[in-house]
C-alpha positions in Angstrom: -2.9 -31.9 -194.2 -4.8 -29.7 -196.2 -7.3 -32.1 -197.1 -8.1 -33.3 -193.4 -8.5 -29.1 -192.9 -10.7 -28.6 -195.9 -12.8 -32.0 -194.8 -13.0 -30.5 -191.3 -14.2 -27.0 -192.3 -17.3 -28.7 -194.7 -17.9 -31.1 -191.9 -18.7 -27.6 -189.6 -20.2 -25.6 -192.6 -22.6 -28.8 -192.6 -23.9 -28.7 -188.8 -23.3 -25.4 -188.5 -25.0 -24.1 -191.4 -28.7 -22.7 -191.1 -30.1 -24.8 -193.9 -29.8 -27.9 -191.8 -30.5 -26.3 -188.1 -34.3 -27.6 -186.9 -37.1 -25.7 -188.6 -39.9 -24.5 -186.6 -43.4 -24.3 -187.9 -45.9 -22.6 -186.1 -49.6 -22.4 -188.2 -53.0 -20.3 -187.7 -51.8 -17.6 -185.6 -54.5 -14.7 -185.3 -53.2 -11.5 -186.5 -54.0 -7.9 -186.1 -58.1 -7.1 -186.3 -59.4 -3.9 -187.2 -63.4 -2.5 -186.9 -64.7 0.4 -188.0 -68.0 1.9 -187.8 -70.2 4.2 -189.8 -73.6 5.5 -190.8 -75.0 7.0 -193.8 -76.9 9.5 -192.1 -73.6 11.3 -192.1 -74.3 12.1 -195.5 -76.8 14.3 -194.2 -75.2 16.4 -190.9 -73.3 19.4 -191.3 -69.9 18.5 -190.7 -68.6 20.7 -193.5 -65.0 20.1 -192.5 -62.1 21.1 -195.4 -61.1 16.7 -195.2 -64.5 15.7 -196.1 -64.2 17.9 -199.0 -60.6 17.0 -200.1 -61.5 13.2 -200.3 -63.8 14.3 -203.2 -63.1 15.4 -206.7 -65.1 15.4 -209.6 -63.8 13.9 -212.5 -66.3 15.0 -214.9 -68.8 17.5 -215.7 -73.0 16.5 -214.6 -73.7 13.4 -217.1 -77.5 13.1 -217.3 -77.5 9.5 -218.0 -75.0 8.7 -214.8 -78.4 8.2 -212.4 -77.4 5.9 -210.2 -74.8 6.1 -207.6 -73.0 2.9 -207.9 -72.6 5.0 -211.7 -71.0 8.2 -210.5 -67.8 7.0 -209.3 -65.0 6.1 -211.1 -62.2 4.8 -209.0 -64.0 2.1 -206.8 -62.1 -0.8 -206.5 -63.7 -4.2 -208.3 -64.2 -6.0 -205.1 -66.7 -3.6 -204.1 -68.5 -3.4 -207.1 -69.0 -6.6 -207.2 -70.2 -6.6 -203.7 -72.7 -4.2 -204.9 -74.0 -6.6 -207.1 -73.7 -9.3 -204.9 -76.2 -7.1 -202.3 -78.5 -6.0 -205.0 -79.3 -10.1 -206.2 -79.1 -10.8 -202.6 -81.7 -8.4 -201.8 -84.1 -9.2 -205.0 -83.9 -13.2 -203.6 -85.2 -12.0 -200.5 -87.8 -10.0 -201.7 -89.0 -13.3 -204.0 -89.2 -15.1 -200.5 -85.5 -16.0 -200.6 -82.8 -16.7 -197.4 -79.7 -15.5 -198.0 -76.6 -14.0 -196.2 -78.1 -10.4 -196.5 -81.9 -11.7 -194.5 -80.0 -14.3 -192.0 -76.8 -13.3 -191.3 -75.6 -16.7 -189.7 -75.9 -17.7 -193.4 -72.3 -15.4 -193.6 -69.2 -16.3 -192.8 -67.7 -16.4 -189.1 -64.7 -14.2 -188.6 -63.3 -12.9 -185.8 -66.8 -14.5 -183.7 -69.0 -12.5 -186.0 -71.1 -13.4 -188.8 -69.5 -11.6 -191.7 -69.7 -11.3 -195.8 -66.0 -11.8 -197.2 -65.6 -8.9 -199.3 -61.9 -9.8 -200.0 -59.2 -12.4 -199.3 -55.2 -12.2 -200.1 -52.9 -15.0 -199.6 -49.3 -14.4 -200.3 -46.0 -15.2 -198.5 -43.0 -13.2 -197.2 -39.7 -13.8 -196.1 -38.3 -12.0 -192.8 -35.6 -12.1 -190.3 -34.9 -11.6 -186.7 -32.1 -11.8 -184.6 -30.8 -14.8 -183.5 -31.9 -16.1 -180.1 -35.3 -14.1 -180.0 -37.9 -14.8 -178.5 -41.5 -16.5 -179.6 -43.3 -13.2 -179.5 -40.6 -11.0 -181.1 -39.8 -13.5 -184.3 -44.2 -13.5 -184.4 -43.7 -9.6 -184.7 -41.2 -9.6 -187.1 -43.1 -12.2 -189.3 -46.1 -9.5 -188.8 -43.9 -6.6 -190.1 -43.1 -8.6 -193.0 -46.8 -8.2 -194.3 -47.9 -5.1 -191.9 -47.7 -2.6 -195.0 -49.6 -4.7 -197.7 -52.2 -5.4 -194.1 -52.4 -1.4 -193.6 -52.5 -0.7 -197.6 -55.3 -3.7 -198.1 -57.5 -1.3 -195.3 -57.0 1.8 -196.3 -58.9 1.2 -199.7 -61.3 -0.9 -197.6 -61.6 2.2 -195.5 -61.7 4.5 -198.0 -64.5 3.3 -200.5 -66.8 1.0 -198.3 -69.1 4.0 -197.3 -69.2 4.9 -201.0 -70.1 1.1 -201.9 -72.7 0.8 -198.7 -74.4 4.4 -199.8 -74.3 3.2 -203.8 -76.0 0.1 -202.4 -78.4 1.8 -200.0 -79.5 4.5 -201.9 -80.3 3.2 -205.6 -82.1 -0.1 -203.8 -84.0 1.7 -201.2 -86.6 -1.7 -202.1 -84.3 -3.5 -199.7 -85.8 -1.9 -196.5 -84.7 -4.2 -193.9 -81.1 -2.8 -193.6 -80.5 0.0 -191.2 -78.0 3.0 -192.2 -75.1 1.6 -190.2 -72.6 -0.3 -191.4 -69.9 -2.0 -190.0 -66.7 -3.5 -191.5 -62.8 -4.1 -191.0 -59.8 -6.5 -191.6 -58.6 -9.9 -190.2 -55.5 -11.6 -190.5 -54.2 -15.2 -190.0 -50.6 -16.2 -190.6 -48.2 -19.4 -190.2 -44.5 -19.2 -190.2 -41.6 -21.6 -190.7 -38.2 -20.5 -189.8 -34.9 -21.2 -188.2 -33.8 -20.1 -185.1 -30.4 -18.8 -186.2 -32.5 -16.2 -188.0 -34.6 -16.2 -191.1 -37.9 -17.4 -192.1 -40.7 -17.5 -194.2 -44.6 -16.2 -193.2 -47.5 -17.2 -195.2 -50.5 -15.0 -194.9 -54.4 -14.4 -195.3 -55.7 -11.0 -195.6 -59.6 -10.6 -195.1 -61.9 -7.7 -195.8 -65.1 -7.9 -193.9 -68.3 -6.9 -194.4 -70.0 -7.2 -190.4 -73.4 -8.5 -190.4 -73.8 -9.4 -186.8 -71.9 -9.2 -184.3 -72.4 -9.2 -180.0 -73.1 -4.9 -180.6 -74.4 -4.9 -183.9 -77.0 -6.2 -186.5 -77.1 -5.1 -190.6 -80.6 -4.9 -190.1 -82.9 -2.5 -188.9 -84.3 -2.6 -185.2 -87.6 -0.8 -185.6 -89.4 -2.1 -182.6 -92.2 -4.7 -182.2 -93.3 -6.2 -185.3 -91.0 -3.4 -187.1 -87.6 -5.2 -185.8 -86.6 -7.0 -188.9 -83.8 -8.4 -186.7 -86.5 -11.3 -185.8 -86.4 -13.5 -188.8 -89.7 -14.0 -188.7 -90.4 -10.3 -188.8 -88.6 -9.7 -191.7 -90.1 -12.3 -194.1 -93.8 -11.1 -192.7 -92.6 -7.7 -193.7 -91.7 -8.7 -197.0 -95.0 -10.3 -198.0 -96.5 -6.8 -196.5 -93.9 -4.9 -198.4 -94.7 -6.1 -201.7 -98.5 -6.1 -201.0 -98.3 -2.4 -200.2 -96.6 -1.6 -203.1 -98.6 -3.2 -205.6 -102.2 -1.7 -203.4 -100.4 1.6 -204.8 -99.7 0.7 -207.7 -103.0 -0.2 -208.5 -104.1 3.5 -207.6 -101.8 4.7 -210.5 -103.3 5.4 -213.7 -102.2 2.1 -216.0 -102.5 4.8 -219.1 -101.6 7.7 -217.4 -99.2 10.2 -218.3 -96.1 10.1 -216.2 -96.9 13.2 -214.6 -100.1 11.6 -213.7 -98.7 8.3 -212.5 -96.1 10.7 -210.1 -98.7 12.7 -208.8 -100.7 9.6 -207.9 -98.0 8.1 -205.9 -97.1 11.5 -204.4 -100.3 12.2 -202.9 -101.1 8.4 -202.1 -97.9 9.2 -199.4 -98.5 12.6 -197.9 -102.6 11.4 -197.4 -101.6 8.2 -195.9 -98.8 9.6 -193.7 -98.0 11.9 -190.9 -94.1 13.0 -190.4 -93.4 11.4 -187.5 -94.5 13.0 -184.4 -91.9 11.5 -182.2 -88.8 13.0 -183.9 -86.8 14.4 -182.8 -88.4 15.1 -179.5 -87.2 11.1 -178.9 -84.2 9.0 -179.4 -83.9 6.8 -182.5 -83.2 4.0 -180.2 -86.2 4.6 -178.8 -88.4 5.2 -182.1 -86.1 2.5 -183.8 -84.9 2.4 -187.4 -88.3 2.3 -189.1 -88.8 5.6 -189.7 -85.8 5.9 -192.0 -87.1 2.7 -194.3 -89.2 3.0 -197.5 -91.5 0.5 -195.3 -92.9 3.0 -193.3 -94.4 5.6 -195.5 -95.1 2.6 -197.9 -97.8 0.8 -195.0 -98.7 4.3 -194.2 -98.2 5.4 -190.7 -98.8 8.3 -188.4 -97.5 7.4 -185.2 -93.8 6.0 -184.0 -92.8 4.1 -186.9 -94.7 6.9 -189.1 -92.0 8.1 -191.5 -88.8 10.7 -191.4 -87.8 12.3 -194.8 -85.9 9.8 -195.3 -88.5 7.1 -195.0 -90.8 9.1 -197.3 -88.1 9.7 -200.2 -87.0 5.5 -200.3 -90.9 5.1 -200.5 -91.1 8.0 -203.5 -87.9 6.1 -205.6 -89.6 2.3 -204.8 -92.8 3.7 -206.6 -91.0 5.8 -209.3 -88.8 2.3 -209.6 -91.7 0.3 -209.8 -93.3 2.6 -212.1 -90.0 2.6 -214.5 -89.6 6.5 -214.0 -85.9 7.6 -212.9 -85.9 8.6 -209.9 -82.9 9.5 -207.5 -82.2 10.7 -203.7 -80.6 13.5 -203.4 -79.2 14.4 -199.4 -78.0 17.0 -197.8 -78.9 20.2 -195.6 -81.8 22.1 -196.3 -83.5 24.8 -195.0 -87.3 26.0 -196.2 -86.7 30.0 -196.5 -83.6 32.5 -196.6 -83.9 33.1 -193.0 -84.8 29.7 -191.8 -81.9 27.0 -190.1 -81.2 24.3 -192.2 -81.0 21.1 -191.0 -80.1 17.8 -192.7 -83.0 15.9 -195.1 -83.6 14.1 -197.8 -85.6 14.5 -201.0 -86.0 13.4 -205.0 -85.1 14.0 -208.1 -87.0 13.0 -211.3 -86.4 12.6 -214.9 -89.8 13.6 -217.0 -90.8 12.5 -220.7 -88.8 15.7 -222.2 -85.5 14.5 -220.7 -85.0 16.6 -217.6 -85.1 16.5 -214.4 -86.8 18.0 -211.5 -87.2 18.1 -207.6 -89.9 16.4 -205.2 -89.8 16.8 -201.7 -92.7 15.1 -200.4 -91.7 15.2 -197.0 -92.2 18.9 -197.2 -95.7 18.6 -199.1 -97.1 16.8 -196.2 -96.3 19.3 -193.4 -96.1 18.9 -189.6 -99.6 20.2 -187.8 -99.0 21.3 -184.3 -100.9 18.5 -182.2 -102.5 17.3 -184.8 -101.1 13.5 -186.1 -103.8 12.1 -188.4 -102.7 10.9 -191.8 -104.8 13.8 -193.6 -104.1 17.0 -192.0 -105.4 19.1 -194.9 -102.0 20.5 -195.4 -100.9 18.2 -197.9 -99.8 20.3 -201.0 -98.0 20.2 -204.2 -96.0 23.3 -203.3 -92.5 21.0 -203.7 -93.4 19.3 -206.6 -91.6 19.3 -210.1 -89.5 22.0 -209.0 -86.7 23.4 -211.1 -83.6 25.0 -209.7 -84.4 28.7 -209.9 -87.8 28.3 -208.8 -88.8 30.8 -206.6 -90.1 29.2 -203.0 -90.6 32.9 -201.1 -89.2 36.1 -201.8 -86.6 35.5 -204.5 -85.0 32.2 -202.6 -84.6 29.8 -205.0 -85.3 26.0 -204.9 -81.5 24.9 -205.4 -80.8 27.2 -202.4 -83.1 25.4 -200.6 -81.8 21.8 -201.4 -78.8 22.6 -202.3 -76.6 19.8 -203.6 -73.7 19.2 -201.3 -74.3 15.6 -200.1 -71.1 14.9 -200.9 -69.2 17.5 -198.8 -70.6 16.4 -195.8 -68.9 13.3 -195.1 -65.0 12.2 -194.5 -64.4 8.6 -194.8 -61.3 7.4 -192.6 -59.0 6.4 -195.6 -56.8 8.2 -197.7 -58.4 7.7 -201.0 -60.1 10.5 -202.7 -63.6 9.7 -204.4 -63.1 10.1 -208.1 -67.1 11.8 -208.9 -68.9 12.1 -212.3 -71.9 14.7 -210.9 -75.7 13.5 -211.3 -78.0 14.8 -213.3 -78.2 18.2 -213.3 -82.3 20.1 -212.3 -83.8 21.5 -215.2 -84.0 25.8 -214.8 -87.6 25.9 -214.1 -90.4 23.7 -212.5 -92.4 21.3 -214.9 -95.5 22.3 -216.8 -97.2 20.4 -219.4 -95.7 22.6 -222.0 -92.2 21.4 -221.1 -93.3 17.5 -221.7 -94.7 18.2 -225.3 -93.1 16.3 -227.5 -92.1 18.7 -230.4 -92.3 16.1 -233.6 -95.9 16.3 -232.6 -96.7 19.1 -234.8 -100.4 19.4 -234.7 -100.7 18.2 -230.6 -102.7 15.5 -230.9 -100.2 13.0 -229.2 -99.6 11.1 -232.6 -96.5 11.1 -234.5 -97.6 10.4 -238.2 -98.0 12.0 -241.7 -100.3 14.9 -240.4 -97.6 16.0 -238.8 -95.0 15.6 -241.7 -97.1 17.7 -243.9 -98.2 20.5 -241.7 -94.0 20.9 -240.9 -93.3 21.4 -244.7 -95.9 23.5 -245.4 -95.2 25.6 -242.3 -91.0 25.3 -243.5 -92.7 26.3 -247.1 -94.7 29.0 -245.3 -91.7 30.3 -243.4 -93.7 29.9 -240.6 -91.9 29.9 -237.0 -94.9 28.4 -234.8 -93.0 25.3 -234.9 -90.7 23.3 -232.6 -86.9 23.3 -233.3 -86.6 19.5 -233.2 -82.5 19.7 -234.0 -81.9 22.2 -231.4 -80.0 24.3 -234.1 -82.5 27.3 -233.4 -83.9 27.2 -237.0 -86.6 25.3 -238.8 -85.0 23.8 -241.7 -85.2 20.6 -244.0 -83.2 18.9 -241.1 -86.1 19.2 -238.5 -87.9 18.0 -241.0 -86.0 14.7 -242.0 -85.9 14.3 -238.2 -89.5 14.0 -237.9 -89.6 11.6 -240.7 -86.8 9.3 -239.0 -89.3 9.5 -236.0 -92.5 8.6 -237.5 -90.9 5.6 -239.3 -89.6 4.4 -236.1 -92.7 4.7 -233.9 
C-alpha cells in the first residue's frame, strides 16, 4: 500500500512538475529605445544653472602639460575613449581621401532604422518569474524588468559622458570639419526568453550604445548649404581636397625659419585679411546660414559672405594652423564680453603655448572686427589688439583680459546623466601678454641665439664677478654653480 502511494505521488511530481511542463521560446523581441539629443554650442550659452555645475569637479590643480581635452578628464569610461580614438583615425582616413563610417554613414551600423556607430554592446542573461497563467505581454514585461536596471545603469554613463567624449573629439580635431556640433546618441535593446508557463524563465539580452550618424531627422555632418553641405558625399570629398589645399597655400605664407611668434602672426593675420565675421549672424537663422560658419573650413577658404566665418569658425581654423604648424594650441569657450560695461555673450577663442613654456590668449575673431555695412575681407580694422594676451592684461580701464574671457566653459553645460565629470584644469594664461623678452631663452647668456662655450664662460666669469645681469636658469633666485652646471648639461645636449 505504501508503495503504490509513494509510486503514485512521483508519478504526479513527474507531470506535474515545471521542469517537464512545455517550454516556450520566444527570440528577437525589440526592447526599450532611448534618443537623446545635444549640441556643443551649449558649452557656450549662459545657462549657468547650480546642476551644470554640480556634474563637475576638479580633481586636480591646472597641469600645463594636460592640453588636450580628451586629457583633462579622469573618470571617462574606456568605451568612449576608445571611441575617441576610433573618430580621430577615422577622420585622418578621410582626410587622406578615405571612406569610412565617419564620411558615409551607411558605412555604420543599422539600429533601430538608423545608420549608427556601436559604441557598446552587453550580452548577459537573467532569470525572472511571473505569475502563473499571465499573459504574453505581462511575462515580456517581467522578462524586461529582469534586465531594466543594468538597461537604465548602461545609459546613464552613456548619458552622462558622451557630450564630454563628442566635445574631446570636436574640439582637439577641429581638422575634421565636416561634422556639425550636434550629436545624437541613445540605447537599444533586443531580448529572447525561454520559460514555463507555470512561472519562471530565463531572458537573454543585448544592450547597445549608439552613436546616431543618420537618421530620418538627423545627419552627423554639417549642412552648410550649396556646395558647403557636406551631407552630399560628393561635397564632402571635394571639400577635402580644397581643405588640405587651403591649408597648405597658408602654410606656405608662414616663415619656414621663422620664429614661432612669427609663424603665429602669419597665420593670424592670413585669417582676419581674408575674412569678414559673418554678416548674416545673428540677424538670420543657422538653418538658414547652415553649419559652415561654425567649421575651421570657412575661415580656412576665406569668406566674407554667408558661409564667411563665426568665432567659432575662425578659432578651429587658428588651432588647424597652430596644429599644422606643431605649436600647442587650444580652444577655450565660454561667455565673453569686450569691456566692463559691455553684455557678454557666448564665443570662442585660443589659447597658445610659446617657446618659454607659457601660454597666452588669441582671439582672432575679435582682431578682425565687424564694420557697419561694410563686408569686404580687408576692412582696415584688422588688429593685433587680442593677441598674446596674458590674464591681467589690461583691455580698457583696468578690465582685465581673464575678465573678458573668462574661463567657465565648463559651468555652462548639464549633461542628462548622473555622473559627475572628474576635471584636471588646462593650462593655466601666463600673468602678462607676450614680448620678445619673455621668449628669450636664458642659457643664452650673450643673446645671440646660440647655446655654446661663449656662453659657458661669460656665466663663470659673471658668477666670479658676482655679477647679477644674468638669468636664473634653476629658478632658485640665485646665480650659483648650479645655473651654471645647467647650462653645461644644455650645451652638451644641443
Amino acid at each position: 500500500m505504501i508503495t503504490r502511494f509513494l509510486f503514485i505521488t512521483l508519478l504526479l511530481c513527474i507531470v506535474c512538475s515545471p521542469a517537464t511542463a512545455q517550454e516556450v521560446i520566444i527570440k528577437d523581441i525589440e526592447g526599450p529605445s532611448k534618443v537623446c539629443k545635444g549640441d556643443l554650442r551649449d558649452f557656450m550659452h549662459k545657462s549657468r544653472t547650480s546642476v551644470g555645475m554640480s556634474k563637475v569637479k576638479f580633481s586636480a590643480k591646472t597641469d600645463n602639460t594636460v592640453i588636450n581635452y580628451r586629457d583633462r578628464i579622469t573618470n571617462m569610461p574606456q568605451y568612449l575613449n576608445d571611441f575617441i580614438d576610433q573618430y580621430t583615425v577615422a577622420g585622418k582616413e578621410v582626410l587622406n581621401g578615405g571612406s569610412n563610417w565617419l564620411s558615409d554613414p551607411s558605412k555604420g551600423e543599422i539600429v533601430s532604422s538608423s545608420y549608427t556607430h556601436i559604441l557598446r554592446e552587453v550580452t548577459d542573461s537573467a532569470p525572472f518569474s511571473f505569475p502563473a497563467g499571465s499573459s504574453s505581454d505581462a511575462i515580456k514585461s517581467a522578462a524586461v524588468d529582469a534586465f531594466s536596471d543594468q538597461l537604465d545603469s548602461e545609459y546613464d554613463v552613456l548619458e552622462s559622458f558622451l557630450p564630454y567624449a563628442f566635445l574631446s573629439a570636436n574640439y582637439d580635431h577641429p581638422e575634421i570639419f565636416w561634422i556639425g556640433n550636434e550629436f545624437k546618441y541613445g540605447r537599444n535593446c533586443k531580448y529572447s526568453i525561454s520559460y514555463y508557463p507555470s512561472g519562471t524563465g530565463t531572458v537573454t539580452y543585448t544592450i547597445t550604445l549608439i552613436l546616431i550618424l543618420y537618421g530620418q531627422d538627423f545627419d552627423i555632418r554639417a549642412n552648410g548649404i550649396s556646395t558647403y553641405n557636406f551631407c552630399n558625399t560628393t561635397n564632402l570629398y571635394s571639400g577635402v581636397q580644397s581643405f588640405n589645399s587651403y591649408v597648405q597655400t597658408i602654410l606656405d605664407q608662414c616663415p619656414v625659419d621663422g620664429s614661432r611668434y612669427e609663424k603665429l602672426v602669419a597665420a593670424h593675420d592670413w585669417l582676419t585679411h581674408n575674412n569678414c565675421y559673418n554678416p548674416y549672424f545673428p540677424q538670420y537663422s543657422q538653418s538658414q546660414i547652415g553649419d559652415t560658419p561654425w567649421s575651421s573650413f570657412s575661415a580656412l577658404e576665406g569668406n566674407n559672405g554667408q558661409p564667411a566665418p563665426v568665432c567659432e569658425g575662425y578659432a578651429r581654423a587658428f588651432k588647424v594652423l597652430c596644429d599644422t604648424l606643431k605649436i600647442p594650441c587650444i580652444l577655450m569657450s565660454g561667455n565673453a564680453r569686450s569691456s566692463s560695461s559691455a553684455a557678454e555673450g557666448s564665443h570662442m577663442w585660443n589659447y597658445v603655448q610659446m617657446e618659454n613654456g607659457k601660454w597666452y590668449a588669441v582671439d582672432v575673431t575679435w582682431d578682425d572686427p565687424s564694420v557697419k555695412y561694410s563686408y569686404n575681407a580687408v576692412s582696415g580694422y584688422e588688429s593685433h589688439d587680442w593677441f598674446l594676451l596674458g590674464s591681467t592684461s589690461d583691455i580698457g580701464d583696468g578690465f582685465t583680459f581673464i575678465e573678458s574671457h573668462p574661463e567657465e566653459w565648463f559651468k555652462d553645460y548639464s549633461h542628462g546623466g548622473s555622473y559627475s565629470w572628474d576635471l584636471i584644469s588646462g593650462p593655466e594664461l601666463a600673468q602678462v601678454a607676450w614680448s620678445p623678452e619673455e621668449d628669450r631663452d636664458p642659457c643664452d647668456i650673450n643673446h645671440d641665439g646660440i647655446i655654446d662655450e661663449e656662453d659657458i664662460n661669460l656665466m663663470a666669469e659673471k658668477i666670479v664677478n658676482d655679477d647679477k645681469d644674468i638669468e636664473d636658469i634653476d629658478g632658485n633666485d640665485r646665480i650659483t654653480i648650479g645655473d651654471l652646471v645647467l647650462l653645461i648639461k644644455r650645451h652638451l645636449s644641443e
